[in-house]
Steps between C-alpha positions, in 0.01 A plus 500: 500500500587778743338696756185485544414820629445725184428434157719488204370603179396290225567573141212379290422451106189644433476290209539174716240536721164350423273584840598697814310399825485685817680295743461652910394813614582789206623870653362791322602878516168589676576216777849676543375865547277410755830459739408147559775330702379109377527608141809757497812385309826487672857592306658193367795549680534626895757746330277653235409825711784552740866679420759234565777628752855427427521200733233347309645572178856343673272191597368459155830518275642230750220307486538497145828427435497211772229357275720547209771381658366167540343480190817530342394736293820814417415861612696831584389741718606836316487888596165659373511629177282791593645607802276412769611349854256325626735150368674373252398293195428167452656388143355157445641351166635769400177606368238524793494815735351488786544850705384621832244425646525167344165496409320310175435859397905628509629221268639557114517214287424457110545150530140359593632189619763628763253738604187257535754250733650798689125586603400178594831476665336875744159379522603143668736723730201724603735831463 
C-alpha cells in the first residue's frame, strides 16, 4: 500500500486477461488538449518538474540514510564516480547506487531485488 496520491503502474499478461471493463471516468487525449483543469494529469511526484537545490539534495541523502540506518541495512556514502558535486554516493550493499538527487530515476542496480526494495524504501519516504 503506499500513497495514495498517484498511480503506480501495473504490469499485465496479455494472455491472462479474459475481459477489460471500464471502471470511473476514462481521460482521453482530446479531453487533455482542451486545457481542462478537472481532467489534467498532475506529475507523480511534487519533484518531477522542478531542479532540486543543494539543500534539498542534503535533505534527501540524510533522509535516506536515517532510513537505512534503522533498517539495519549496510551502506557507504562514496565520492561520485563521475565527478559531479552536487553529493556523494549512496553504496547500498555494495551493489546499489543511488547518486544525487536521490531520485528513483539516479539509482544503478542489476540486482532486481535490491533495487525493487530500495524503491519502495523512496516512495514510502516521499523524496
Amino acid at each position: 500500500d503506499g500513497p495514495k496520491n498517484f498511480v503506480l503502474p501495473t504490469m499485465l499478461f496479455y494472455h491472462a486477461i479474459r475481459a477489460v471493463h471500464p471502471h470511473g471516468t476514462s481521460v482521453t487525449a482530446t479531453d487533455l488538449s482542451s486545457g481542462d483543469t478537472a481532467t489534467s494529469l498532475v506529475p507523480a511526484s511534487r519533484y518531477a518538474t522542478a531542479k532540486p537545490d543543494q539543500t534539498e539534495i542534503d535533505r534527501r541523502r540524510a533522509v535516506i540514510c536515517e532510513a537505512l540506518s534503522r533498517q539495519r541495512v549496510p551502506y557507504a556514502l562514496q565520492q561520485p564516480a563521475n565527478g559531479h558535486i552536487a553529493g556523494d554516493d549512496i553504496v547500498v550493499l555494495g551493489t546499489l547506487v543511488c547518486s544525487a538527487p536521490y531520485m528513483s530515476s539516479s539509482i544503478q542496480c542489476e540486482n532486481e531485488m535490491v533495487l525493487g526494495r530500495f524503491r519502495e524504501l523512496l516512495r514510502a519516504l516521499d523524496v
